[in-house]
NUDOPA-950248 format. One line per 8 residues: number of its first residue (from 1); their letters; for each residue x, y, z of C-alpha. Coordinates in Angstrom, 2 decimals. Layout:
N
NUM = a = X/Y/Z; ...;
***
This chain:
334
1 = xxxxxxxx = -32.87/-11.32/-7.03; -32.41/-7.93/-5.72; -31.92/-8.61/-1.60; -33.70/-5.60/0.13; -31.73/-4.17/3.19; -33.06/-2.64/6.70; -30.58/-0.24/8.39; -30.74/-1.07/12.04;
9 = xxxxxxxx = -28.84/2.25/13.37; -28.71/5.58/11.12; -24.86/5.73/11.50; -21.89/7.18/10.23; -20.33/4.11/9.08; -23.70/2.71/7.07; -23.80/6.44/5.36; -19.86/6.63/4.60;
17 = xxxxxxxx = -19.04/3.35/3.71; -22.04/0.51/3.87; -25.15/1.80/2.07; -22.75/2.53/-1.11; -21.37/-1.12/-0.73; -25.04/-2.11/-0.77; -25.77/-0.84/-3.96; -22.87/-1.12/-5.80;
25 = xxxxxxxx = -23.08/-3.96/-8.82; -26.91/-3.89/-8.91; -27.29/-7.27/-6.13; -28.91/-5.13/-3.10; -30.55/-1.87/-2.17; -31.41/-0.42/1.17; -35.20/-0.36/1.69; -35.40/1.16/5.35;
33 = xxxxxxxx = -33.37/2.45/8.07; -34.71/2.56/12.05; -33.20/4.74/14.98; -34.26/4.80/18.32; -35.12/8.97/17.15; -37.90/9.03/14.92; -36.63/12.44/13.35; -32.91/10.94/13.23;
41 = xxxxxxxx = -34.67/8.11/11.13; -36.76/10.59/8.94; -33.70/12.56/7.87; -31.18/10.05/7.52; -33.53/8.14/4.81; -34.03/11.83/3.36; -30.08/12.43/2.96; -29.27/8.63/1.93;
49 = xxxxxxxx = -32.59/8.10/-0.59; -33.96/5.38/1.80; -37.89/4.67/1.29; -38.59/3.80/4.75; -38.00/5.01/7.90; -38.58/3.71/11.38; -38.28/4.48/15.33; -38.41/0.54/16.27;
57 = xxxxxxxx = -37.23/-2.55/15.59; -40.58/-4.78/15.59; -41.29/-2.53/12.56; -38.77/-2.34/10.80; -38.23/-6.13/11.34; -41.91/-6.38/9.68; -41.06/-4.58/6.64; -40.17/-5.91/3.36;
65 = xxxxxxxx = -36.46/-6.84/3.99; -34.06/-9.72/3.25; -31.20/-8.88/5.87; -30.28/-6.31/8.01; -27.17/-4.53/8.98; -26.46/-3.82/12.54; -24.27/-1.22/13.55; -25.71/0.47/16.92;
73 = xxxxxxxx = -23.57/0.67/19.72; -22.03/-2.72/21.09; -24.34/-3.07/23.93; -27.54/-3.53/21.46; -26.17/-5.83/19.06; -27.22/-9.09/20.95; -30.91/-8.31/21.27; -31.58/-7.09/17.99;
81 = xxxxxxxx = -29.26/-9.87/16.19; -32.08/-12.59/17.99; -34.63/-10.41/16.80; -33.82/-10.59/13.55; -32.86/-13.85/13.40; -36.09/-14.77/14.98; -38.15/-12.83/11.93; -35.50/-14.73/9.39;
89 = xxxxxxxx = -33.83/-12.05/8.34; -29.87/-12.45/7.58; -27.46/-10.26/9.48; -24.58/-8.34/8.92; -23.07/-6.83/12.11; -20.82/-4.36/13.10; -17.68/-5.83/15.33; -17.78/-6.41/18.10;
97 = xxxxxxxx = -20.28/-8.81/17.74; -21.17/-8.53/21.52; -20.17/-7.50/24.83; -19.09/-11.31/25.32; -18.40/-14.22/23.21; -20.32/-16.20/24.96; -23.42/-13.53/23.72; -21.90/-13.41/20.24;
105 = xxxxxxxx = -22.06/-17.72/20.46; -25.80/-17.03/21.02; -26.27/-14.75/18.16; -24.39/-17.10/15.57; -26.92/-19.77/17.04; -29.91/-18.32/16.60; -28.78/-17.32/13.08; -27.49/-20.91/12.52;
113 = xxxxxxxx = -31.01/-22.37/13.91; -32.69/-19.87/11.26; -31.02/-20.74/8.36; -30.11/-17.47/7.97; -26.96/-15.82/6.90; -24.26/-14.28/9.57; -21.05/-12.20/8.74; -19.06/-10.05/11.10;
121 = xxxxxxxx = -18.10/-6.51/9.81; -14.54/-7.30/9.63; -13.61/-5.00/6.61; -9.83/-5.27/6.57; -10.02/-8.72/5.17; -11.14/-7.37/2.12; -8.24/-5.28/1.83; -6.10/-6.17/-1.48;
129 = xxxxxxxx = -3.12/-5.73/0.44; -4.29/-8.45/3.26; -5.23/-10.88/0.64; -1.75/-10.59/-1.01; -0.10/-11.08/2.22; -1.74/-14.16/3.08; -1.09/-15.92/-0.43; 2.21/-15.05/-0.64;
137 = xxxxxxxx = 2.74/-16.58/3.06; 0.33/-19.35/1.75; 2.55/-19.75/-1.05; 6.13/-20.49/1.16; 7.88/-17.33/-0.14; 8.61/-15.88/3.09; 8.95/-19.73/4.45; 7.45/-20.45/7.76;
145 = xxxxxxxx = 6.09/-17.27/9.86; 8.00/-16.85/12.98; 6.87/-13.18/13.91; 4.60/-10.39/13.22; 3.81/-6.69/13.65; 0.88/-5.00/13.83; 0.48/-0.97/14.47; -2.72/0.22/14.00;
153 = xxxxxxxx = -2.36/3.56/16.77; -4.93/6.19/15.47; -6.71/9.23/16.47; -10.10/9.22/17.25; -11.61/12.16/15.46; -14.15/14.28/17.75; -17.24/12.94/15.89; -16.56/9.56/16.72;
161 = xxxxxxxx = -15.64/10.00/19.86; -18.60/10.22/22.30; -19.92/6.98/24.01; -16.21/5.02/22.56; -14.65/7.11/24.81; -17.22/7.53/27.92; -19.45/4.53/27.59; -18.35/1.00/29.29;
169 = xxxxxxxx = -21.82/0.05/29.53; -21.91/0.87/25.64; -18.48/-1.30/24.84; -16.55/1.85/24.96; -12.70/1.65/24.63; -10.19/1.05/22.46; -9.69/-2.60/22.45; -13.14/-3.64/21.68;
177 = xxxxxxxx = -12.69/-0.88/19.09; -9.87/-1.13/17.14; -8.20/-4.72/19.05; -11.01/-7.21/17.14; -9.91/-5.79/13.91; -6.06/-6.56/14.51; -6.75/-9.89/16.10; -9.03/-11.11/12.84;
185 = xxxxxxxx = -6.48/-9.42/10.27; -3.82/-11.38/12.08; -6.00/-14.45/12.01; -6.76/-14.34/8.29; -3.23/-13.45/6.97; -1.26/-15.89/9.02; -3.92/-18.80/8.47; -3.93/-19.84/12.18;
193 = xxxxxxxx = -5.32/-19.24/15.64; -3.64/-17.16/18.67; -4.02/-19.05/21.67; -2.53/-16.90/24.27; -1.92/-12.92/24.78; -0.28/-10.39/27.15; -1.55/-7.26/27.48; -1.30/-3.69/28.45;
201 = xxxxxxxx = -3.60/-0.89/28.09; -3.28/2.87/29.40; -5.46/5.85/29.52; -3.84/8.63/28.44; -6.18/11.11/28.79; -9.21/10.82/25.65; -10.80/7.85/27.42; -12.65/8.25/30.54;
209 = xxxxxxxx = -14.91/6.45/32.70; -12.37/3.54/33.48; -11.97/3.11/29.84; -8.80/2.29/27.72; -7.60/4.60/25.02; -4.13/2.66/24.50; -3.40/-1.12/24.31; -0.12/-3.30/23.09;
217 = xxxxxxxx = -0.55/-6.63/22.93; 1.57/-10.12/22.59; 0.03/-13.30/20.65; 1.09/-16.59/20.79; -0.62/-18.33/17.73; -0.55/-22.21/17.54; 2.10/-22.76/15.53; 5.20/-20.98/17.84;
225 = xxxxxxxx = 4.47/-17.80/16.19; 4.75/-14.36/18.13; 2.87/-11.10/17.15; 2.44/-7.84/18.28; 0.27/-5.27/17.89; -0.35/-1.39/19.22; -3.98/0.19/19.23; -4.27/3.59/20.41;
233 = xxxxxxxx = -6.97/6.56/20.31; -4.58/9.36/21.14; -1.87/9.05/17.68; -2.64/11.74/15.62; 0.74/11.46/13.82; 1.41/7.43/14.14; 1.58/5.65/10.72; -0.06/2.11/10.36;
241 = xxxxxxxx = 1.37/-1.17/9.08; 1.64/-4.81/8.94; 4.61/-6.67/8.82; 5.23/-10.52/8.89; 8.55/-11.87/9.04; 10.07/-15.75/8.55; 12.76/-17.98/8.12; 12.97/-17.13/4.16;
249 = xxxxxxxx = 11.74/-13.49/4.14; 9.78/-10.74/5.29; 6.49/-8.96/3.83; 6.24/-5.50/5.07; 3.05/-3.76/4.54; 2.40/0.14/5.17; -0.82/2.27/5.18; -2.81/-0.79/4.66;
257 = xxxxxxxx = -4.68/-0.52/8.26; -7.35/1.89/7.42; -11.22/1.68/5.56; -9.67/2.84/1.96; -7.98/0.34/-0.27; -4.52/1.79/0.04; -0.91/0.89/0.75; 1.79/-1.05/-0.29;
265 = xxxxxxxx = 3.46/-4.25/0.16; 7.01/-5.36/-0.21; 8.32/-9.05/0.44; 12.39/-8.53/1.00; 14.17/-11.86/0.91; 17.83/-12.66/0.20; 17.18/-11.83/-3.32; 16.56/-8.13/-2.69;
273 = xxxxxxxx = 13.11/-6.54/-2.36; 9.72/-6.98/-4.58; 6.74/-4.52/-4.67; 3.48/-7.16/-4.69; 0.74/-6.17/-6.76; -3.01/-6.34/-5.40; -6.56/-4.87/-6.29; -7.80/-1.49/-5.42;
281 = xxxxxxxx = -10.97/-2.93/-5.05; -13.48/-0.64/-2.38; -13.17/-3.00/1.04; -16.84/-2.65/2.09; -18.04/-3.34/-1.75; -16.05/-6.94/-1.68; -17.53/-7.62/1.21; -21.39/-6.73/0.33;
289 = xxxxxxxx = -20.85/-8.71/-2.69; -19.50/-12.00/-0.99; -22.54/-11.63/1.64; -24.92/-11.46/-1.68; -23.20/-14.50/-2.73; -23.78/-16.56/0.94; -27.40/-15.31/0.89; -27.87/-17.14/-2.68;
297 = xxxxxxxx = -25.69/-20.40/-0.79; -22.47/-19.39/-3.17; -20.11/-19.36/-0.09; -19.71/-17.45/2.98; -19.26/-13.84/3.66; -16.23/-12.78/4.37; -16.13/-12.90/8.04; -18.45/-15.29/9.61;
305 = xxxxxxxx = -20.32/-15.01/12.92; -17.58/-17.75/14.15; -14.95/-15.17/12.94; -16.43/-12.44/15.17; -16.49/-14.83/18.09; -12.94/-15.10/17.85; -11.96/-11.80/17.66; -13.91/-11.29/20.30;
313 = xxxxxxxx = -12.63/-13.91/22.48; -9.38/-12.47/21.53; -10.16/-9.04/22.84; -12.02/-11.13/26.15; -8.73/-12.40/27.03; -6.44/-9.19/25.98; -8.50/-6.83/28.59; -8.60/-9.88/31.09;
321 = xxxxxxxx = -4.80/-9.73/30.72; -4.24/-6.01/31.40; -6.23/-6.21/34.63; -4.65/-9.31/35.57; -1.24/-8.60/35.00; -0.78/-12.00/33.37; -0.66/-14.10/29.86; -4.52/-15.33/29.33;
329 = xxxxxx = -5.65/-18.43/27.18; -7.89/-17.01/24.37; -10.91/-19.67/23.94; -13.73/-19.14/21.75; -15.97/-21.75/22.44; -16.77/-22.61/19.07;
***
């Protein structure tokens, strides 16, 4: 069965990254695209080979599609998440899921009360280098996980900038941005659930509007286990890495925060230092094909609506933090 895809948002992401993922092994193709422009929509399906092209959800919605993937801007995500839900359509969204978790609780509902599929757009859990991290901690060879690093400070290039940068009503800012992403990676490669964070964000100038273009952040997971992790906007030099360290030995991962599967990962213990081997495999393609696989009941995608609700939560409590000048309990509701 070849699942048929609508495009709910003619973005940069679904043209660099999502519509290839779609088609790649043969399981899905993309049948239509919508934007709120009716020319946007019109050329976008011209440049990307997309049949059908649309200027509102109802029709779109009505068209001959299997599942859709959502990736407007954050404020839009709830309403047209029910929407699809409601016309049984599967959904694939863009993080964050919401604007809250208690609206991203909804959306898994509805999905849930459907029978449809739901996955969160949490591509660095398809990484290579993520998945060797976690089974090697999964494994005992860097014993039990005391402490861990994330740095994931970036520049924003101009063309992405816009409404991340000026848009609070939009979910502008840096930790709804780039702060679910660290939050789920360090969910999935330590195994367990952060519980409480401190946090501080800054605007250094990029960000307006009230917004955040900076954040550093402390986690307390459930186990004892401290992390940290920097997101930032204004970095245009900063390298990227993950690092998780324990009583037995340490796994320290560079260049592995980013869309492409790149990097490298070393696990240094007392016996000296070990390059791990993982795949290359293309993030976004690994996680179309595990979607395909949930839609035919063979698992579940990658990130599940429940995994966006936590990483959501997470970055809930991390801005709650900043403004309140305090540690913040990080509950999902779920």
């Amino acid at each position: 069965m070849t699942i048929r895809w609508g495009l709910i948002g003619a973005s940069t992401i679904a043209r660099e990254y999502v519509i290839g993922a779609i088609r790649a092994g043969g399981e899905g193709e993309v049948a239509a695209v919508m934007s709120a422009s009716a020319e946007r929509a019109k050329a976008y399906a011209a440049e990307n080979g997309i049949e059908g092209a649309f200027s509102d959800l109802e029709t779109l919605l009505a068209a001959d599609i299997d599942a859709v993937y959502i990736s407007t801007t954050n404020e839009l995500h709830l309403p047209q998440a029910l929407a699809a839900a409601a016309a049984g359509k599967h959904v694939l969204c863009e993080k964050p899921l919401a604007l809250s978790s208690a609206d991203a609780r909804a959306m898994v509902e509805a999905c849930r009360e459907a029978g449809v599929v739901m996955g969160t757009n949490h591509h660095l859990r398809n990484a290579g280098a993520h998945r060797a991290m976690r089974e090697a901690i999964a494994a005992g060879r860097i014993g039990e996980p005391v402490a861990a690093r994330v740095f994931h400070a970036v520049y924003l290039p101009p063309h992405l900038q816009g409404w991340r940068l000026q848009k609070p009503e939009a979910g502008g800012g840096v930790v709804l941005d780039i702060t679910v992403h660290d939050a789920d990676t360090l969910r999935f490669v330590l195994g367990e659930n952060p519980v409480e964070v401190t946090a501080f964000t800054q605007s250094m100038g990029m960000a307006g509007a009230g917004l955040e273009d900076g954040a550093m952040c402390v986690w307390r997971f459930n186990s004892g286990l401290l992390a940290q992790s920097h997101e930032g906007f204004t970095t245009a030099h900063a390298g990227n890495g993950f690092e998780v360290h324990g009583t037995e030995g340490s796994l320290i991962a560079t260049g592995v925060m980013t869309q492409k599967p790149a990097g490298s990962v070393v696990l240094r213990t007392a016996r000296g230092e070990e390059a791990l081997s993982f795949d290359r495999d293309d993030l976004y393609a690994r996680s179309l094909k595990n979607f395909h696989a949930a839609i035919r009941g063979e698992g579940n995608p990658s990130a599940t609506g429940e995994d966006g609700v936590w990483s959501l939560a997470c970055a809930e409590a991390a801005l709650e933090s900043a403004s309140r000048g305090r540690a913040v309990q990080i509950e999902p509701g779920i």
